[in-house]
C-alpha positions in Angstrom: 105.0 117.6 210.9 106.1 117.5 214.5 107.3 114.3 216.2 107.0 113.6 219.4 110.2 112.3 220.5 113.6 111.7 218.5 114.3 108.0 216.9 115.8 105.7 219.3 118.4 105.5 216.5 119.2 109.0 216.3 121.0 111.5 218.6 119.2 113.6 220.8 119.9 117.1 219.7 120.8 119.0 222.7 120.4 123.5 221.7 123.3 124.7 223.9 122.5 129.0 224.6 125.0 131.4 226.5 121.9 131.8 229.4 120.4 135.4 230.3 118.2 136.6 233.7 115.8 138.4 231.0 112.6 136.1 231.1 111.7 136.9 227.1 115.5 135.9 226.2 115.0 132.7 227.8 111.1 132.3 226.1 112.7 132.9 223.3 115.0 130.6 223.1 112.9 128.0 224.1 110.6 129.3 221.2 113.9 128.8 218.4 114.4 124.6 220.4 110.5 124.2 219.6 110.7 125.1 216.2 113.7 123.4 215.6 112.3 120.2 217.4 109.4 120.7 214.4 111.9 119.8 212.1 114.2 117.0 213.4 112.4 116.0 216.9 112.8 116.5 220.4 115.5 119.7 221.1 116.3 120.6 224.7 117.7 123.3 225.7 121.3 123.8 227.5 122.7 126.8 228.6 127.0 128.1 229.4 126.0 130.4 231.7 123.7 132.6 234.0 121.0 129.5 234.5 120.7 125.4 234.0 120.6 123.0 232.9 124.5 122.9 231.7 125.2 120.6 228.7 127.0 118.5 230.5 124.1 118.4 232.8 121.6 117.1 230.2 124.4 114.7 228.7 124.8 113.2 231.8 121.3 111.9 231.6 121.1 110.6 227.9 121.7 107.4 227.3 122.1 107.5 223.7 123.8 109.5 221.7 123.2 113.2 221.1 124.0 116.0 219.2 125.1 119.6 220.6 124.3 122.7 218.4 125.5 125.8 219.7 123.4 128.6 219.5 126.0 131.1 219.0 126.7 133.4 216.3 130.5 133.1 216.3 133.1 130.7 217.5 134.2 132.7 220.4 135.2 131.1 223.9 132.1 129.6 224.6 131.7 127.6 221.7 135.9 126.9 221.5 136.2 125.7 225.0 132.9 125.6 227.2 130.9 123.8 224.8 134.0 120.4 224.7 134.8 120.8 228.1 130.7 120.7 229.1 131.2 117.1 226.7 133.8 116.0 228.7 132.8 116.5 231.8 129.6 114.4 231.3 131.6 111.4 230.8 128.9 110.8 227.7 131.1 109.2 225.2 128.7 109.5 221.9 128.3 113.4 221.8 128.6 115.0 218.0 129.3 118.7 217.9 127.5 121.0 215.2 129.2 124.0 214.0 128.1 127.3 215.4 125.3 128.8 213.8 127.0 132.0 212.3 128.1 133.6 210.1 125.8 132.6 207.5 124.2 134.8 204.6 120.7 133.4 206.3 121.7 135.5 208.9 121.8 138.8 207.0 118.3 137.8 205.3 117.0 138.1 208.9 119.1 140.8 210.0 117.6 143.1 206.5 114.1 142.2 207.6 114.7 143.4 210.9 116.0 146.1 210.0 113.1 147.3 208.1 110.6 146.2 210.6 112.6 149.1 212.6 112.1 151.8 209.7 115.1 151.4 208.1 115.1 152.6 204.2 117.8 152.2 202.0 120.1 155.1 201.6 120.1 155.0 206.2 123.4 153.9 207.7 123.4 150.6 209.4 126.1 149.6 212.1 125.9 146.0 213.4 126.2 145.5 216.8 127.7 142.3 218.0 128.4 141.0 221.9 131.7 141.2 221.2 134.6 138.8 222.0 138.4 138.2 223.2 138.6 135.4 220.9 140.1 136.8 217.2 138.5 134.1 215.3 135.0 135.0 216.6 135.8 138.9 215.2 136.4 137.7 212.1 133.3 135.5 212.0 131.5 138.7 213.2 133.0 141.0 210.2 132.3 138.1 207.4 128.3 138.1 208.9 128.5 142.1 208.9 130.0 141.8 205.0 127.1 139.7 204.3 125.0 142.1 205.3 126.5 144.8 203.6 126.5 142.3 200.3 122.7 141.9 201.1 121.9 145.7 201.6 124.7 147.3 199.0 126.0 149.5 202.0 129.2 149.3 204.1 127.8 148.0 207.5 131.0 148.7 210.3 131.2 146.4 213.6 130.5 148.0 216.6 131.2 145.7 219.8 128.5 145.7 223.6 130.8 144.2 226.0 134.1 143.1 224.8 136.9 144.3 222.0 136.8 147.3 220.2 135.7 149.9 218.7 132.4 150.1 220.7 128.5 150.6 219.3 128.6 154.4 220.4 131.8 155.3 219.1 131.2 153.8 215.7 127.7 154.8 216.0 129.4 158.7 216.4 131.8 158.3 213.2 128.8 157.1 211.2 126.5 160.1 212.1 129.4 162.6 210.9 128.4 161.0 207.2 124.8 160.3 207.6 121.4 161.7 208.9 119.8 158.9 209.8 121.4 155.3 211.4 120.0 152.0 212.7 121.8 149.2 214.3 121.5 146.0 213.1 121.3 143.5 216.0 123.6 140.6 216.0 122.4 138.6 218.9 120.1 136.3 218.9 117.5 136.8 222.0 116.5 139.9 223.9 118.6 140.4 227.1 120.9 143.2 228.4 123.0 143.5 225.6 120.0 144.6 223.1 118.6 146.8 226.2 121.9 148.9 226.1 121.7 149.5 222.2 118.5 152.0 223.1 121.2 154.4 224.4 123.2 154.7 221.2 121.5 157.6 220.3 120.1 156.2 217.0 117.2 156.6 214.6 116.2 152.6 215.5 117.2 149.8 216.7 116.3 146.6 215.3 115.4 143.2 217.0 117.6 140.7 217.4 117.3 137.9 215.4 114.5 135.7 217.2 112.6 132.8 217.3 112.6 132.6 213.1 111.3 129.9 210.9 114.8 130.4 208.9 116.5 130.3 212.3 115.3 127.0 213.3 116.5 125.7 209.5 119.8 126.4 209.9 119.7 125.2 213.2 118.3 121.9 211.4 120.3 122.3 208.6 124.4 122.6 210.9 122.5 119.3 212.5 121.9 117.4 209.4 125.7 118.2 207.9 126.9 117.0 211.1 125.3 113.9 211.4 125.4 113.3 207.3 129.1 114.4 206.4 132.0 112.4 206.9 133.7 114.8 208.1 131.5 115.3 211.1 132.1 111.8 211.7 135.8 112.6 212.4 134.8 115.7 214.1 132.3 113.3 216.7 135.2 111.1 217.0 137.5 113.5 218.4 135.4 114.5 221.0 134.1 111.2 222.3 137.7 110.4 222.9 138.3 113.7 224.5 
């Protein structure tokens, strides 16, 4: 059942996004902060970049103490460095950080279904296409989400990268049609925006959505927020960054 407002006894969960000028990638994550507010209260929404409010702009007005969950996929510079500095600069000392939301094999469950909503059939070659990343820790998050996949679909399922590293979504798309007739990309981002627009010119049988405004979204999403304000390890986590 949906509450209204959070407990004035527990953080205010604050949904931090990386931003995007595409009007149905910024519904849409509203969408995933409603859904999630279904399930532990009151979410706003913060974005890194491209469009406000800024984490640290919402923190700045919240008394009590909150919660940041960032809605990325992987642990790349955003979430390493944006994300604390955002805390700090807020001058909020009572801020808990959740873990990104990827990889996680809920991820692939969503990934399969898109997939098929695109026509996929098993036997069809699947690359994953992620945003990419400078940050070597987010590539390997990104590989361990695409070897869940594979797990999930009993197929290897290669990385192909939309902005940054390497190799990029045509070229692996290229190596894979040498071995297969047919090939879909599996969309690792979660909202409609550029980088999903730019997979139509891979030259593939389909592309599938990106992940979206799921129920199963928004319980992992409620789910990272519950380990982090129930583990005691999250306590430590917290206590480093309010004395950051």
């Amino acid at each position: 059942m949906r509450r209204d407002r959070t407990a004035a006894d527990q953080p205010q969960p604050i949904l931090v996004a990386h931003g995007t000028r595409s009007v149905s990638g910024v519904e849409t994550i509203g969408r995933i902060a409603e859904l999630v507010s279904e399930r532990i209260g009151t979410t706003r929404v913060a974005f890194v970049d491209v469009l406000g409010p800024s984490p640290s702009d919402l923190l700045a007005q919240i008394a009590g103490p909150a919660v940041v969950v960032p809605a990325f996929l992987a642990a790349g510079y955003h979430v390493r460095h944006d994300i604390p500095t955002h805390i700090e600069a807020s001058g909020h000392r009572d801020v808990r950080l959740c873990e990104n939301m990827g990889p996680d094999p809920v991820l692939a469950v969503v990934l399969r279904d898109r997939l098929c909503a695109a026509g996929w059939r098993p036997g069809d070659a699947v690359v994953m296409a992620a945003a990419g990343s400078s940050d070597r820790l987010a590539l390997r998050e990104v590989e361990t989400a695409a070897r869940y996949l594979a797990e999930l679909i009993d197929d290897d399922v290669p990385v192909g990268y939309i902005a940054t590293a390497t190799p990029r979504v045509p070229d692996v798309v290229a190596r894979v049609r040498r071995r297969r007739r047919r090939v879909f990309i599996a969309s690792y981002l979660l909202a409609p925006g550029l980088f999903h627009a730019r997979l139509a010119e891979c030259g593939v049988h389909g592309v599938a959505a990106p992940l979206g405004a799921d129920p199963r979204i928004a319980d992992l999403i409620a789910a990272r927020v519950t380990e982090t304000l129930g583990t005691s390890s999250s306590r430590s986590r917290a206590a480093r960054v309010r004395t950051m």
